[in-house]
C-alpha positions, -999 to +999 in steps of 0.1 A: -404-469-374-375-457-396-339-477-387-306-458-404-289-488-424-252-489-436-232-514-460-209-533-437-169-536-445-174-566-450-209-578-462-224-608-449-233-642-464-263-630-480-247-597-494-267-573-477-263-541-457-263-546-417-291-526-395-274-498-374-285-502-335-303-469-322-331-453-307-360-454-336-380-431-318-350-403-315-350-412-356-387-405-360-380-373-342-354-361-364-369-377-392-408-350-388-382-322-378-363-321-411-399-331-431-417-299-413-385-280-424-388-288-462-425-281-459-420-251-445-390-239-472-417-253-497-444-230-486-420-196-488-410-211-522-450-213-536-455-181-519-426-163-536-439-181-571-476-170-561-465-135-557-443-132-584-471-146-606-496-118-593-472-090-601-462-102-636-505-103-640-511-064-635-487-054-672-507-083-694-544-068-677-540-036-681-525-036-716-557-056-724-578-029-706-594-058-684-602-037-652-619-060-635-587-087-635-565-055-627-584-044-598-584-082-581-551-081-578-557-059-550-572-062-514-607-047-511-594-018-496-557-018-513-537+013-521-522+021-555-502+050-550-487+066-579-467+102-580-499+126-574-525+099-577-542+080-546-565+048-556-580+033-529-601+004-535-605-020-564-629+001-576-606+031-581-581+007-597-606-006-622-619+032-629-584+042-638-581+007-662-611+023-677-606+062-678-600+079-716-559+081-706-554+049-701-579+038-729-559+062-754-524+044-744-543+009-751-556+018-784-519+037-795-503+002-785-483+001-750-466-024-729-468-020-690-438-042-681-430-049-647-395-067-642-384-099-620-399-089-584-377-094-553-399-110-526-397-111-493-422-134-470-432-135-433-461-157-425-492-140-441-470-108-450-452-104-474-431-071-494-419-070-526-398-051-548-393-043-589-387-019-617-414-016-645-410+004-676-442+015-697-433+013-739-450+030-761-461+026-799-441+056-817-469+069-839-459+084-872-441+114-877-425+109-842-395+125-839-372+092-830-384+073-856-375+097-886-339+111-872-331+067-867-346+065-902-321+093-916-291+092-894-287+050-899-307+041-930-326+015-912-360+011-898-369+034-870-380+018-839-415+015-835-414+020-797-407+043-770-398+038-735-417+066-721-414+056-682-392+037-658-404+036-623-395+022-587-425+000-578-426-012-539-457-033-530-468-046-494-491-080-499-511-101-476-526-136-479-563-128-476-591-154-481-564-175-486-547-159-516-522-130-520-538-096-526-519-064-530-523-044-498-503-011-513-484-004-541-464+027-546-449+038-580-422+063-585-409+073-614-368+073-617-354+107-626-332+109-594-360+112-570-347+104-533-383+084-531-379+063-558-344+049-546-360+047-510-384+021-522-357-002-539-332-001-514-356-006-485-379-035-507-349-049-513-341-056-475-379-066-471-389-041-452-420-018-455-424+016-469-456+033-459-474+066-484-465+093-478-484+125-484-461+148-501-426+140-519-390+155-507-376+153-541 
């Protein structure tokens, strides 16, 4: 039983506040209402942080070449969709983690970053939205680094931005954890697509593949 107190105007003999009359039950009520509430705002907040946290996990895995900690981040039937390039299935992400591209960009020196996500939650769904921008060690002789060494007279900058991409991902809490359903990358050069998938994850809403691109 939970009674609502108040300091009286005047206080009594013994200085202490005075019990307000009312219906404890009706207080209980109102009482588990606003508690289920907070738990509830509590639950979209460790989402959001869960999320967040799995997103900010793919740049830090796949710099270090771990394709098996890469390819958990997905469902086991997720979708990584990137301009002319399908995975489906953890396996396919962990392949590409592993292929001689990828290994090449690892051993140069890169950064895959991937910037604060917008996320959206409803019950076991969940969309979010960022921008990610791959960085690049500038290997020697590169032509940035020798016309900043000669036009300023200081060091050349020993990395290269050498993509910036939309990044729209659809996520479901499965076996009671957040996996990646689909994520679809496109670069930003003005493609139509690209701005597509940050105005609409923005809003929370779902973009599904599509199969060819309308510029």
């Amino acid at each position: 039983m939970v009674l609502i107190v108040r300091i009286a105007e005047t206080a009594d003999q013994m200085g202490r506040p005075l019990l307000v009359e009312g219906d404890p039950m009706g207080d209980h009520d109102n009482l588990e209402t606003r508690l289920e509430q907070l738990e509830n705002r509590l639950r979209v907040v460790e989402d959001e942080r869960d999320i967040a946290r799995l997103i900010a996990t793919y740049g830090p895995s796949v710099d270090a070449a771990d394709a098996v900690a890469a390819a958990a981040l997905w469902s086991a039937d997720g979708v990584y969709d990137v301009e002319g390039w399908r995975m489906s299935g953890r396996d396919e992400v962990a392949a590409m983690v592993r292929s001689g591209g990828h290994r090449r960009l690892v051993e140069n020196g890169c950064s895959h970053f991937l910037g604060p996500a917008v996320v959206t939650v409803r019950g076991d769904d969940a969309v979010a939205v960022c921008e990610s921008l791959v960085v690049l060690r500038a290997a020697d002789g590169y032509a940035e680094r020798e016309s900043g060494a000669t036009r300023d007279h200081l060091p050349a900058p020993g990395y290269v931005v050498w993509r910036a991409a939309a990044n729209h991902f659809r996520l479901g809490r499965i076996d009671g954890r957040w996996q990646i359903v689909e994520r679809m990358s496109r670069v930003l050069d003005g493609n139509a697509h690209a701005h597509e998938l940050l105005r609409v994850g923005i809003a929370g809403e779902v973009v599904y593949s599509r199969t060819s691109e309308n510029g």
